[in-house]
N, C-alpha and C positions, 0 to 999 in steps of 0.2 A: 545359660543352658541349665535348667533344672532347677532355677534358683526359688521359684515357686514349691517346689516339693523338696527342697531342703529347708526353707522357712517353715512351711507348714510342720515338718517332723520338729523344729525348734520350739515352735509354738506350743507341739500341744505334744513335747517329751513328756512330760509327766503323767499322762491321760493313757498315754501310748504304752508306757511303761508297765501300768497296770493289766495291759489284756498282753504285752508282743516282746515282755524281759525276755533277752537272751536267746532271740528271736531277729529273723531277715526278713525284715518289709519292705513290703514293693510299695511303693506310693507315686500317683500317678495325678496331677492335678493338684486337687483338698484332699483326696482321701487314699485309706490304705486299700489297696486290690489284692492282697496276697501277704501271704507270712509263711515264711519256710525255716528250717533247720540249718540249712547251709546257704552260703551264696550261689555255689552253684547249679544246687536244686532250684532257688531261686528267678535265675538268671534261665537255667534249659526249658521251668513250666510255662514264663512271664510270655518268654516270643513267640509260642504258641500261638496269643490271641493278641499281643502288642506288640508294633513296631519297637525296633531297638532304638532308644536315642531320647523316647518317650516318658520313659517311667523312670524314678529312683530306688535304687535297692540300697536303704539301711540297716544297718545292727543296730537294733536297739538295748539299750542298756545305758545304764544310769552316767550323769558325768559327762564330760568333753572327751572324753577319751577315744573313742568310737567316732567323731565323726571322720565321714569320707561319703564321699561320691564317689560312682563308680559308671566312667564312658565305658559304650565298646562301640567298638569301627569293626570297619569289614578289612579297613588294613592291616595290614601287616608290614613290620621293621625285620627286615634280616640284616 
């Protein structure tokens, strides 16, 4: 699930780095559709116009350190 748009962010860290440091990209596919300041600015503009489940939202920034994926469900754990 998503493993295309976490390879892509892998591939081309360094490219990405230069326009989206320090920065939450949506990447969707090959390509980035979105950059925000927070995730959850992020996450409320993306389902606007994309299904949830679709897209990847990364922090980009230098290193391993940052990676993560991030699902969301409709469900819910109580």
């Amino acid at each position: 699930m998503l493993d295309k748009e976490f390879q892509y962010y892998l591939e081309h860290q360094d490219e990405l780095l230069k326009v989206y440091n320090g920065k939450f990209i949506v990447i969707k596919g090959v390509s980035v559709i979105g950059n925000y300041e927070t995730e959850v600015e992020a996450y409320s503009e993306i389902i606007k116009e994309h299904k949830p489940g679709t897209f990847l939202i990364q922090f980009c920034s230098p290193g391993k350190e940052d990676y993560f994926q991030s699902f969301h469900s409709r469900i819910v754990f109580a």
